[in-house]
N, C-alpha and C positions, 0 to 999 in steps of 0.2 A: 745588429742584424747582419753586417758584413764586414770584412777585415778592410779598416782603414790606413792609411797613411800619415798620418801625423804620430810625430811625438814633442816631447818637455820634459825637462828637468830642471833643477837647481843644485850645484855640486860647488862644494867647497874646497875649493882647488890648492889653499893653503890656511895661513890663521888668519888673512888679512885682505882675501882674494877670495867671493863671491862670484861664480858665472852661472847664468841664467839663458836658457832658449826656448825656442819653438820653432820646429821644424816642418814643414806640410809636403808630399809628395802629391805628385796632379795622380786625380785618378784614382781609383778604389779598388778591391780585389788581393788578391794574395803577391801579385809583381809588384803593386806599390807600398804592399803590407814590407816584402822582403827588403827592399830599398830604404824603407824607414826605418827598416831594426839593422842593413849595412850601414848607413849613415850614418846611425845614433851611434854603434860600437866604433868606425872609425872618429866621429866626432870627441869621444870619451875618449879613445889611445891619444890623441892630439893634444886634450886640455891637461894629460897629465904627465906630458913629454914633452911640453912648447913652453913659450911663455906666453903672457898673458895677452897680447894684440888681435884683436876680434879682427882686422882686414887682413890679416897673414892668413888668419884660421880659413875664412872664408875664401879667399884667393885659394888657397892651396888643396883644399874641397873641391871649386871647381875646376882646377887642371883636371885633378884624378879623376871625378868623376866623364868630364869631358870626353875624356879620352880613353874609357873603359867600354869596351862592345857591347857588355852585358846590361849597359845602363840605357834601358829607353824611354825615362821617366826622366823630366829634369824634378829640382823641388825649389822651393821657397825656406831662406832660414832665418831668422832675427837673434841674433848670437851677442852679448854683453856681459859686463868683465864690473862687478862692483868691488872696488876699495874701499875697505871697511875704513881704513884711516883718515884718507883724505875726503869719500863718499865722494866721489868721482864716480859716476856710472858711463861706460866707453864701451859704443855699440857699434855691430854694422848688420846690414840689413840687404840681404840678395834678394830683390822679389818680394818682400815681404814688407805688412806693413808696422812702421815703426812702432818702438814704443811709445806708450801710452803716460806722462807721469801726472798724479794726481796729488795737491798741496794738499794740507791739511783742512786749510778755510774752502775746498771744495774744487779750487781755479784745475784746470785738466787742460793736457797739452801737448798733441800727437807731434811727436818727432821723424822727422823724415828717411827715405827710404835710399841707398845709393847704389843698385844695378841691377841686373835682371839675375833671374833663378838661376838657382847652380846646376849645370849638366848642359848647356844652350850653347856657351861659347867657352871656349876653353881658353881664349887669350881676354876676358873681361877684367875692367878693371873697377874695384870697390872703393870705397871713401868708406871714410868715419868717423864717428862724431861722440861729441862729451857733452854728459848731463850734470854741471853741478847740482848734489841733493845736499836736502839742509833734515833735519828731524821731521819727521811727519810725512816726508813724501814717502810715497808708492811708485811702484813703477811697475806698469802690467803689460803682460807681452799675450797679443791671442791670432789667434789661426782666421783664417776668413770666412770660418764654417760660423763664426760668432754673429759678422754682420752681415753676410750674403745669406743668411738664411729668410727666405719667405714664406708669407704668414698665406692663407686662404685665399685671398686675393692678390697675391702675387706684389708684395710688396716688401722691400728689403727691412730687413732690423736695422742695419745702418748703422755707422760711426756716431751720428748725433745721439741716437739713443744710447749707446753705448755710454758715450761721454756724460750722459743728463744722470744714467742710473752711477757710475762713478762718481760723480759729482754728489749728486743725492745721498749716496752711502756714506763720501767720508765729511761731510756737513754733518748728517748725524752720529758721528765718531763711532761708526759700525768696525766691526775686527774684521782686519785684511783677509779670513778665512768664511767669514759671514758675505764679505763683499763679492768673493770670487763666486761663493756657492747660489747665493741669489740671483748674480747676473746670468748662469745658467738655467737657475730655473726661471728666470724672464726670459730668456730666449728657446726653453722649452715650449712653456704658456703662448709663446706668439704664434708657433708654429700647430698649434691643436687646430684640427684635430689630428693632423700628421705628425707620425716624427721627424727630428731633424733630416735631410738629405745628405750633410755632412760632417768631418768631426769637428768637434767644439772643444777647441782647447784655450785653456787660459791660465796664466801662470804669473806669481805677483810676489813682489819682495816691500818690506816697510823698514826704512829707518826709523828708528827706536833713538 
């Protein structure tokens, strides 16, 4: 019903190099529409011109954006680098909240976050962190339109539900495309008879 701000993708950066995000801009309308598609396009020249270090990526996003006039929108980004070889997953997270990885036996395990959105300060500094995966994990990145959404009474969807329906899907060995698609339509269903207020994005990679 109105141009948002979030994007996602997953791009395979070489034969052995997997990167995955999700992006949120504050704010709705066509200025944080434009900012999400400059982001996204400068985000893509970067992953395909750098190497692979999700805190360079992220650090050098928020110089530029800092320090650009035309930017009055800061955002949120959760930005990760999966090695198919070693299945090393190497994250960082401006703002945002971490990923999500989910075992196969059901166990689910939010990973944390290390510094504020990009556009806020231009000298911030990021951390980063590493996910050993083994077969059967997941690893799901989503926007906060997922759990900040409220239901009739004014009550959040919230991380716990989040993690109960992840949990729930992959206990019953449901397909990482069935898992993402239903936990949308549960966070559809919460919010009836309204539509969502914001975007819902969610985006999910499975070692095989």
């Amino acid at each position: 019903d109105e141009l948002g701000g979030d994007s996602l993708n997953i791009i395979q950066i070489d034969p052995t190099h997997v990167a995955l995000y999700v992006l949120d801009v504050t704010g709705h309308g066509v200025t944080s529409a434009l900012l999400s598609v400059t982001a996204t396009h400068f985000l893509s020249g970067y992953i395909k011109n750098h190497d692979y270090c999700p805190k360079q990526l992220v650090e050098y996003m928020n110089r530029h954006f800092s320090r650009e006039p035309y930017v009055n929108h800061a955002f949120t980004l959760v930005y990760g680098v999966l090695d198919l070889e070693t299945l090393v997953f190497t994250y960082t997270s401006a703002g945002h909240v971490g990923p999500i990885r989910v075992q196969k036996d059901g166990k689910t395990e939010q990973f944390e976050g290390h510094g504020p959105p990009i556009g806020l300060f231009s000298e911030a500094e990021y951390g980063r962190s590493s996910i050993q995966l083994k077969a059967g994990d997941r690893v799901i990145l989503i926007s906060d339109g997922v759990y900040e959404v409220r239901n009739s009474v004014g009550e959040d969807f919230s991380l716990r539900r989040v993690y109960r329906h992840l949990t729930k899907e992959a206990i019953n060995d449901y397909p990482l495309d069935y898992t993402v698609n239903s936990l949308a339509r549960e966070i559809f269903h919460w919010r009836i008879p309204e539509k969502p207020d914001d975007d819902i994005s969610i985006v999910g990679i499975e070692v095989n």
